[in-house]
N, CA, C and O atoms as a GROMACS GRO file, in nm:
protein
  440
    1UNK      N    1  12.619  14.736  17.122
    1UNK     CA    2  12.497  14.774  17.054
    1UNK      C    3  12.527  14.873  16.942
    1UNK      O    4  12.465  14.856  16.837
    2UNK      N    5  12.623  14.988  16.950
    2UNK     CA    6  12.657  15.064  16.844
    2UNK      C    7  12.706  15.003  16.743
    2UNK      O    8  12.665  15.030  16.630
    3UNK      N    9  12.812  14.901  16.765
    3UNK     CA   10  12.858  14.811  16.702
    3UNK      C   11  12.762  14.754  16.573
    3UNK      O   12  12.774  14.763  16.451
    4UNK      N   13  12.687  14.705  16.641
    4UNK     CA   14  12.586  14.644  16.580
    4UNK      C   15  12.479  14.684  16.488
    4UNK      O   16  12.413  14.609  16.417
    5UNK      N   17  12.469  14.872  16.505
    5UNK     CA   18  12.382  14.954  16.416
    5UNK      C   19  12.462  14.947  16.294
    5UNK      O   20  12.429  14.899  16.186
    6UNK      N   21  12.608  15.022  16.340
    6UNK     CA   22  12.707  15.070  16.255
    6UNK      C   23  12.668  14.957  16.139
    6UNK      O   24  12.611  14.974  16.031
    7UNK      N   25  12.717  14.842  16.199
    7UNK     CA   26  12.724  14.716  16.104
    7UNK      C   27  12.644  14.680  16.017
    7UNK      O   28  12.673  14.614  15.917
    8UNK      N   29  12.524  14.724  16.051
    8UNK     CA   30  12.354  14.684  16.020
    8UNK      C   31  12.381  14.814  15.888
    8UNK      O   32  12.395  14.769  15.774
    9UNK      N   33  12.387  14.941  15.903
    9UNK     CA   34  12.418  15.082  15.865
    9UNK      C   35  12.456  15.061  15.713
    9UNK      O   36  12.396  15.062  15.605
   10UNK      N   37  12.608  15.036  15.767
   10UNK     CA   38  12.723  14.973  15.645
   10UNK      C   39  12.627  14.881  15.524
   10UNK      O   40  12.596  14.914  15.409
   11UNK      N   41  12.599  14.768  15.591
   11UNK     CA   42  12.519  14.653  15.510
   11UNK      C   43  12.412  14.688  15.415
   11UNK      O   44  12.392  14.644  15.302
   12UNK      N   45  12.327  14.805  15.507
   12UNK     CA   46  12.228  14.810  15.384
   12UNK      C   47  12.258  14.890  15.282
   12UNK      O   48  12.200  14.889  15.173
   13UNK      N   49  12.366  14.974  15.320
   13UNK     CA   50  12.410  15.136  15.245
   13UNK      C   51  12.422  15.071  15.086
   13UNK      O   52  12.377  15.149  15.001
   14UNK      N   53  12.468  14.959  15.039
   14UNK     CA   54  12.506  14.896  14.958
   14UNK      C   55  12.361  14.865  14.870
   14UNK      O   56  12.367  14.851  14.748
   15UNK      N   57  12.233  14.856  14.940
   15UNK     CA   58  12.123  14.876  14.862
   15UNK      C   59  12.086  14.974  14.793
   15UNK      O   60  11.988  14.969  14.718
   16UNK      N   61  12.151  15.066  14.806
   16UNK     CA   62  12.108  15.214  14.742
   16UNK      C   63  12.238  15.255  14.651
   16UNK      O   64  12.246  15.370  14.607
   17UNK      N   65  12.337  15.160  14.624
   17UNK     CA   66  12.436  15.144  14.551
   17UNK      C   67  12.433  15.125  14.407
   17UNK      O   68  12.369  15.023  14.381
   18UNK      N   69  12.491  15.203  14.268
   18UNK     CA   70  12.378  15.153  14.136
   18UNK      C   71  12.453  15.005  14.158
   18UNK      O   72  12.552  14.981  14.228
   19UNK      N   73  12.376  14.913  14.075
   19UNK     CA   74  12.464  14.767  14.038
   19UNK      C   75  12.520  14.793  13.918
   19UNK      O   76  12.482  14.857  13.819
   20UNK      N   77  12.634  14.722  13.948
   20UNK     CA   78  12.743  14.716  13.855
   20UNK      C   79  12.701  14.676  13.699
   20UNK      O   80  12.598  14.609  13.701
   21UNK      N   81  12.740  14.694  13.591
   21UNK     CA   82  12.707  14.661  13.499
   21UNK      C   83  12.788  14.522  13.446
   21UNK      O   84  12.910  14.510  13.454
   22UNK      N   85  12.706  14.430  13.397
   22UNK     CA   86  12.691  14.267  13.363
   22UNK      C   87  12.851  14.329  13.232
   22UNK      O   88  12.872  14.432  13.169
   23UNK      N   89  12.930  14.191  13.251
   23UNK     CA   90  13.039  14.159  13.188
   23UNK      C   91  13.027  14.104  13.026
   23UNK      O   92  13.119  14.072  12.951
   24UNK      N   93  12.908  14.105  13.005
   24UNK     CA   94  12.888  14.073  12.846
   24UNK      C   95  12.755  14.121  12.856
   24UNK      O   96  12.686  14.120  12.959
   25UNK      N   97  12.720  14.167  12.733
   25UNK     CA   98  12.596  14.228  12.667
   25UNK      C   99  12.483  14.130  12.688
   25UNK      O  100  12.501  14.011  12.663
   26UNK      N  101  12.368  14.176  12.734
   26UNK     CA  102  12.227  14.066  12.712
   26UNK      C  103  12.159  14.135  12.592
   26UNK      O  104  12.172  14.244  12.537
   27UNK      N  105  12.075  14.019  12.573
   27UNK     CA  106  12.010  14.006  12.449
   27UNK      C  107  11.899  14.075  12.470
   27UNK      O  108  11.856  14.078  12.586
   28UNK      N  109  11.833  14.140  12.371
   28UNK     CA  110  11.720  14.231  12.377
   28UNK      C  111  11.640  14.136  12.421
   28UNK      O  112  11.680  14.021  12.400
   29UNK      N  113  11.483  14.155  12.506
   29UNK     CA  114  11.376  14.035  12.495
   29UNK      C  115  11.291  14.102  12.452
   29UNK      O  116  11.284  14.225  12.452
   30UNK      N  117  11.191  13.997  12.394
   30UNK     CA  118  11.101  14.046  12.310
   30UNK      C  119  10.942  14.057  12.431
   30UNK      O  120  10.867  13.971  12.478
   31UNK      N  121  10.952  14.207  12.442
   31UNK     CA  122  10.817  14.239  12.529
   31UNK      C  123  10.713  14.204  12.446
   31UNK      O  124  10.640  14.125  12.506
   32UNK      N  125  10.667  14.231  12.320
   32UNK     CA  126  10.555  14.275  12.282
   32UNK      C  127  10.473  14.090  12.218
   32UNK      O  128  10.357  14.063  12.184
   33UNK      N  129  10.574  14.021  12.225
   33UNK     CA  130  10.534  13.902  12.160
   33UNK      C  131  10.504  13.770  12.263
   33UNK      O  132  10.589  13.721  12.338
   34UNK      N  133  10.335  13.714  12.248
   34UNK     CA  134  10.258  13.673  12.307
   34UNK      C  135  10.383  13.507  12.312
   34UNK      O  136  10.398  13.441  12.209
   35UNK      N  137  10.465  13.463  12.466
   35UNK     CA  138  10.534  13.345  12.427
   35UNK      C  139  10.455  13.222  12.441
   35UNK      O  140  10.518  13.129  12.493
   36UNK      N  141  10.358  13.202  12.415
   36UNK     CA  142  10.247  13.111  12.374
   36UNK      C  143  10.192  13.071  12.282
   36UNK      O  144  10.131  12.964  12.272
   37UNK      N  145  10.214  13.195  12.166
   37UNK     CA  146  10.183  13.241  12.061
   37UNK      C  147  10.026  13.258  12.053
   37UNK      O  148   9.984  13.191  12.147
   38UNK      N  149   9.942  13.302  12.001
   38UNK     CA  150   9.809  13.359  11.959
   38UNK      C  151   9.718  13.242  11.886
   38UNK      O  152   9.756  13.178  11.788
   39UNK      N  153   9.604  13.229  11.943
   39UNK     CA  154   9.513  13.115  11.950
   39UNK      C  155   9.494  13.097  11.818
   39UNK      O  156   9.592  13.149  11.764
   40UNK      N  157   9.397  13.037  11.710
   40UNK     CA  158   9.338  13.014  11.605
   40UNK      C  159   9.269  13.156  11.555
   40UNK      O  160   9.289  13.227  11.456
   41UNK      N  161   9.186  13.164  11.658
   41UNK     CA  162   9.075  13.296  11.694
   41UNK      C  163   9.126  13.420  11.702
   41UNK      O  164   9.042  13.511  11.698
   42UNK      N  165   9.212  13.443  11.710
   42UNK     CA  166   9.270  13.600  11.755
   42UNK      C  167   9.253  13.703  11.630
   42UNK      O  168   9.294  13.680  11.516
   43UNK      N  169   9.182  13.824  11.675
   43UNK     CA  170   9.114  13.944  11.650
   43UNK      C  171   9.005  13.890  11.529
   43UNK      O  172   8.965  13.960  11.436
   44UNK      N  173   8.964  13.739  11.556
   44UNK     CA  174   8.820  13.746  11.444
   44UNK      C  175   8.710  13.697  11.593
   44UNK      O  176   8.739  13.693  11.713
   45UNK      N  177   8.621  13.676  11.544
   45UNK     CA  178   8.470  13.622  11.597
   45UNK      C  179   8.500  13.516  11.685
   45UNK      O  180   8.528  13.403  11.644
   46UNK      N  181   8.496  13.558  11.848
   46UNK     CA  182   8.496  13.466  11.926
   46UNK      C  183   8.350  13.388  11.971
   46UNK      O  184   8.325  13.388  12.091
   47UNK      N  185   8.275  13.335  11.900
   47UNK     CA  186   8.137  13.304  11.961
   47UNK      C  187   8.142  13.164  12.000
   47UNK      O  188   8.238  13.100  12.044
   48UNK      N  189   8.053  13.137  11.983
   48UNK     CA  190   8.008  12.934  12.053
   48UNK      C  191   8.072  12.894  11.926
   48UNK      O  192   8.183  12.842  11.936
   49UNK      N  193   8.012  12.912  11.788
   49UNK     CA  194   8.124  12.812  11.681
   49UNK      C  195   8.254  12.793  11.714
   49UNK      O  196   8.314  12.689  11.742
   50UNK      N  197   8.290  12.897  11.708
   50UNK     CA  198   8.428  12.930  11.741
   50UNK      C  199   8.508  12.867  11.845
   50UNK      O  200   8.623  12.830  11.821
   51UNK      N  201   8.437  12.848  11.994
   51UNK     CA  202   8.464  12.791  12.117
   51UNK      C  203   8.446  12.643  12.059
   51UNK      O  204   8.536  12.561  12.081
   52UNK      N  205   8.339  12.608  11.990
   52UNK     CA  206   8.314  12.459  11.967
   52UNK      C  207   8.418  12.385  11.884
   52UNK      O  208   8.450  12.270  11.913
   53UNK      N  209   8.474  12.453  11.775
   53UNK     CA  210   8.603  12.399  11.676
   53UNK      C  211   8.742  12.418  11.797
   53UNK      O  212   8.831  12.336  11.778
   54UNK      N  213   8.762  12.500  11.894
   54UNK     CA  214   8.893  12.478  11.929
   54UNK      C  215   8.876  12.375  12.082
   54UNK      O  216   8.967  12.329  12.152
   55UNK      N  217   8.754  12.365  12.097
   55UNK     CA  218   8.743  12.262  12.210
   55UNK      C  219   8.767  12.112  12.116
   55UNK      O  220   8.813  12.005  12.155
   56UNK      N  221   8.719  12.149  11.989
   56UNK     CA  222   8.748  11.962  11.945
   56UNK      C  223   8.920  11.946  11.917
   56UNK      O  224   8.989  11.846  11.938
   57UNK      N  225   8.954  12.046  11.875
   57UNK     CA  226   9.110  12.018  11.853
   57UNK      C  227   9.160  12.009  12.005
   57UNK      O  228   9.261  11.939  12.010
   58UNK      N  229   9.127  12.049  12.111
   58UNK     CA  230   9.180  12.034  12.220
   58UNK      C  231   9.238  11.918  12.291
   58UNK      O  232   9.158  11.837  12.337
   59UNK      N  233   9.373  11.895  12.308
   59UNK     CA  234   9.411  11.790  12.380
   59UNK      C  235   9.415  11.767  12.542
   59UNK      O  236   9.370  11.878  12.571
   60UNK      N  237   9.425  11.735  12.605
   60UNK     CA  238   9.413  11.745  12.811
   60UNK      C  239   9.571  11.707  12.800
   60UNK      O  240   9.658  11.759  12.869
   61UNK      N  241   9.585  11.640  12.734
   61UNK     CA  242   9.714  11.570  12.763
   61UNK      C  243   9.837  11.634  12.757
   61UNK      O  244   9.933  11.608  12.830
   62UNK      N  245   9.833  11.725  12.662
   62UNK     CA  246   9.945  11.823  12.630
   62UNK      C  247   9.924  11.918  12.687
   62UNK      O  248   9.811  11.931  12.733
   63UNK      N  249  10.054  12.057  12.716
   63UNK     CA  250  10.061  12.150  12.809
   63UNK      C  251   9.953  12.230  12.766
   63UNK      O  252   9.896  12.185  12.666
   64UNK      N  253   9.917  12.312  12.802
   64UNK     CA  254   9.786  12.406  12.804
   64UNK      C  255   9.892  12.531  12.701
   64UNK      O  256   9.995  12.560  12.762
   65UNK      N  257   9.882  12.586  12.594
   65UNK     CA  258   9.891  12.690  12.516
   65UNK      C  259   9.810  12.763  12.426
   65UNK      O  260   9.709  12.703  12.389
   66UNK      N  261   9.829  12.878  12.380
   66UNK     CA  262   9.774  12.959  12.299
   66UNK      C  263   9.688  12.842  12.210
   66UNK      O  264   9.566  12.857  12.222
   67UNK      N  265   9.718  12.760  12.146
   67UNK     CA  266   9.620  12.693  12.052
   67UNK      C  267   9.588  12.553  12.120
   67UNK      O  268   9.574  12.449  12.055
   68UNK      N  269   9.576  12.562  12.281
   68UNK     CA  270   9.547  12.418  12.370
   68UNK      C  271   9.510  12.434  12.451
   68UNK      O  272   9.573  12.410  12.554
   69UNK      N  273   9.361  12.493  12.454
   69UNK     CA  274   9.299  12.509  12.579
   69UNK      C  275   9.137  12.471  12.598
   69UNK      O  276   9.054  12.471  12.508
   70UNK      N  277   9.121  12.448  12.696
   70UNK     CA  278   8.925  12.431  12.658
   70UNK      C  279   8.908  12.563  12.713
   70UNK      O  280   8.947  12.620  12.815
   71UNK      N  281   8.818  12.602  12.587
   71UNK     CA  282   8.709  12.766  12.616
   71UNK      C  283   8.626  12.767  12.678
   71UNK      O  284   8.551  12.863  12.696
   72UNK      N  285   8.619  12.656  12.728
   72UNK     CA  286   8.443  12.659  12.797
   72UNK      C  287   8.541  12.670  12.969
   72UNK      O  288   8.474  12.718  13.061
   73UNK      N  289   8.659  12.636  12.995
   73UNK     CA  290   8.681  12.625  13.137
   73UNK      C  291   8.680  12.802  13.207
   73UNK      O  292   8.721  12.908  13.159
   74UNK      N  293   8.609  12.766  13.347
   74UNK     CA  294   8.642  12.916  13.364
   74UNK      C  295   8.718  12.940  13.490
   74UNK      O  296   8.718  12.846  13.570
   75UNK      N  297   8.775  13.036  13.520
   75UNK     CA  298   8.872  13.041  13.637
   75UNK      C  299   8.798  13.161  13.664
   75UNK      O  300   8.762  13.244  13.580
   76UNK      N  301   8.771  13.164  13.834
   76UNK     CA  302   8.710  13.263  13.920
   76UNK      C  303   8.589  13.362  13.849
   76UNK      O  304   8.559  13.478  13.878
   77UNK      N  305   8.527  13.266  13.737
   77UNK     CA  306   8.396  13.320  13.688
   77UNK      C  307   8.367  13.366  13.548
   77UNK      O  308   8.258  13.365  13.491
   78UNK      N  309   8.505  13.416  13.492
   78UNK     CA  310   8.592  13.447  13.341
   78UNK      C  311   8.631  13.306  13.288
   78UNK      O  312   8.697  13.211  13.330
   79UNK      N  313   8.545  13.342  13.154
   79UNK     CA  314   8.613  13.272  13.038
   79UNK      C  315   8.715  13.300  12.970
   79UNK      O  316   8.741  13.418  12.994
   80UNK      N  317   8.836  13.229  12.850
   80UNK     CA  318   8.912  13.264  12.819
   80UNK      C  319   8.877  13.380  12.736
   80UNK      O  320   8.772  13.443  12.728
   81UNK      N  321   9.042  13.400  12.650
   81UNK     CA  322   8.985  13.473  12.501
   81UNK      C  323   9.018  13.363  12.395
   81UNK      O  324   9.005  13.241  12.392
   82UNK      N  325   9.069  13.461  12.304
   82UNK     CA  326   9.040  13.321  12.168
   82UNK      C  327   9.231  13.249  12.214
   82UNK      O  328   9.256  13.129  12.202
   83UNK      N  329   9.322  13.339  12.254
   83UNK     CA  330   9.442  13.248  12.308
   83UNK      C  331   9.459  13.161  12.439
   83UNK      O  332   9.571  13.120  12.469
   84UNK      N  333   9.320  13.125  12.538
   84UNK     CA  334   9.300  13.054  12.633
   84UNK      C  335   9.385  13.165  12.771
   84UNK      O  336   9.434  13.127  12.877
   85UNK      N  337   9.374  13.320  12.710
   85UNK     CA  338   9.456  13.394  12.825
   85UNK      C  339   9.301  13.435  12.921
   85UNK      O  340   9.200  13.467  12.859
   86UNK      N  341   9.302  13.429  13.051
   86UNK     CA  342   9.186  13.472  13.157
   86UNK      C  343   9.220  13.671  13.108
   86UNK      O  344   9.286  13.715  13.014
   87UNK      N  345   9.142  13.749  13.218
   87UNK     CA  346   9.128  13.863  13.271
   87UNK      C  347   9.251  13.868  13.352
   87UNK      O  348   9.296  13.762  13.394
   88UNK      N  349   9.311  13.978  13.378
   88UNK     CA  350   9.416  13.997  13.462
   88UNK      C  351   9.557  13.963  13.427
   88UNK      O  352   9.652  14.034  13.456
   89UNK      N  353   9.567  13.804  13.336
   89UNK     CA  354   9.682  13.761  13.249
   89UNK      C  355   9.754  13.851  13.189
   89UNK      O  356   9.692  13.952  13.154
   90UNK      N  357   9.871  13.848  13.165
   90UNK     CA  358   9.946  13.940  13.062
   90UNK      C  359   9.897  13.872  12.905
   90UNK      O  360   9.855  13.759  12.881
   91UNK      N  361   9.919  13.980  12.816
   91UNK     CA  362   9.875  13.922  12.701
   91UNK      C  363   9.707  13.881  12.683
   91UNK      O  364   9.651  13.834  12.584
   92UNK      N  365   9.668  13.907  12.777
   92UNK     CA  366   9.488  13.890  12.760
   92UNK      C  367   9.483  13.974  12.637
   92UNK      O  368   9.584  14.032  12.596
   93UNK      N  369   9.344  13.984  12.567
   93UNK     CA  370   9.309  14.019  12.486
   93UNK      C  371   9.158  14.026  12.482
   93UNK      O  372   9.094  13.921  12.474
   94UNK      N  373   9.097  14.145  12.489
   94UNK     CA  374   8.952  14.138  12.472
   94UNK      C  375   8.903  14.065  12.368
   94UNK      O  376   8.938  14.120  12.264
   95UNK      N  377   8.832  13.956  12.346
   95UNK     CA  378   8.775  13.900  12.197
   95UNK      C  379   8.662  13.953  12.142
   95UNK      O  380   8.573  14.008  12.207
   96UNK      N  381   8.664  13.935  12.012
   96UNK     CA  382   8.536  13.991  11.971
   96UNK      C  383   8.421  13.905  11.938
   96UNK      O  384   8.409  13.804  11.870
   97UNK      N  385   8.316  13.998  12.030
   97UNK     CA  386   8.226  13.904  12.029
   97UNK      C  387   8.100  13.920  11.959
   97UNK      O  388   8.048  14.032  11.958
   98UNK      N  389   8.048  13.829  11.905
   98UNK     CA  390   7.915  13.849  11.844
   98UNK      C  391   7.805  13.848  11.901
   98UNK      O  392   7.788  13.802  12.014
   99UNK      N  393   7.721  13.894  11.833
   99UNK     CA  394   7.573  13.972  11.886
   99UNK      C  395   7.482  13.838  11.953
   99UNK      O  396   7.420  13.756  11.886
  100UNK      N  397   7.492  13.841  12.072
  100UNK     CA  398   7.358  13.757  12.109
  100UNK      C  399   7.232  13.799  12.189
  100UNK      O  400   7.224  13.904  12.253
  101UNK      N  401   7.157  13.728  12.182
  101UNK     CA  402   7.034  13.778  12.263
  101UNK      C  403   6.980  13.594  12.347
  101UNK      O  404   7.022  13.480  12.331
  102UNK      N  405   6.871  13.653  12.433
  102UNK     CA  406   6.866  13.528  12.549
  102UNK      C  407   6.782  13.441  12.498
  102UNK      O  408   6.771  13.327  12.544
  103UNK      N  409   6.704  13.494  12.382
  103UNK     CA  410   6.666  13.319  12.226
  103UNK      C  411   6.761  13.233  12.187
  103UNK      O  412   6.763  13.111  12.202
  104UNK      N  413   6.837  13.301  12.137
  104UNK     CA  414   6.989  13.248  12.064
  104UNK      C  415   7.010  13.189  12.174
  104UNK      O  416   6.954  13.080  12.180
  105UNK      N  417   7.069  13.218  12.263
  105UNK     CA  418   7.135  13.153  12.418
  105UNK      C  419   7.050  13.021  12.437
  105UNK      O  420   7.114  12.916  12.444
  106UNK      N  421   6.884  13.016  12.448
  106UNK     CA  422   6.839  12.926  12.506
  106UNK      C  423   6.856  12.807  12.397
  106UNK      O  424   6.881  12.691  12.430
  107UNK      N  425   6.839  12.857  12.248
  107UNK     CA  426   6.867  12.729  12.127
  107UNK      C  427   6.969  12.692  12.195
  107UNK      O  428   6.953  12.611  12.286
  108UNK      N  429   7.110  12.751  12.163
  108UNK     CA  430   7.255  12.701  12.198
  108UNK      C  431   7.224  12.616  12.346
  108UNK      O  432   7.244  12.497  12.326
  109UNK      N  433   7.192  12.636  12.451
  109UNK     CA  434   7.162  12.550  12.539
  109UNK      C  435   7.102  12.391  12.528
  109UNK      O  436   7.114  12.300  12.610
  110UNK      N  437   7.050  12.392  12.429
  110UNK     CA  438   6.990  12.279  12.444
  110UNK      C  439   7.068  12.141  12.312
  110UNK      O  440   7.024  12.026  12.309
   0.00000   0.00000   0.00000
């Protein structure tokens, strides 16, 4: 049984060990740049026009990206932004939105 701590002991001691440093240089990565790249929409007027022109360019067929998404889909209650990123996503982006009221809303409804 001592045997067996010791051993256990030894094994993890090596987690708290720094790691060795990599045998060739890595390449910087780029944190700050969206790898999806940034919707049509990004930092202008996200409203219904806006949602309505990138839903017609929208394909189903091709992978879902920054300029390939439907705006109208919503995941757990959230709509996109103007790059098809949800709430919580990295790279989300608050959009800006224009002024509505629940007239406007009911025209657009119908």
């Amino acid at each position: 049984m001592k045997f067996l701590s010791i051993v256990a002991l030894a094994a993890s001691a090596s987690a708290f060990a720094p790691a060795s440093l990599p045998s060739s240089v890595q390449s910087a990565t780029s944190l700050f740049n969206n790898p999806d790249g940034y919707g049509k929409y990004d930092d202008k007027l996200w409203d219904n026009e806006a949602k309505k022109d990138v839903y017609a360019s929208w394909d189903p067929n091709t992978p879902r990206s920054g300029s390939n998404f439907n705006p109208f889909e919503t995941w757990e209650g959230n709509t996109p932004d103007a790059s098809g990123k949800y709430p919580g996503e990295s790279w989300y982006k608050d959009p800006q939105r224009g002024d509505v009221n629940f007239a406007q809303m009911m025209v657009e409804r119908e």
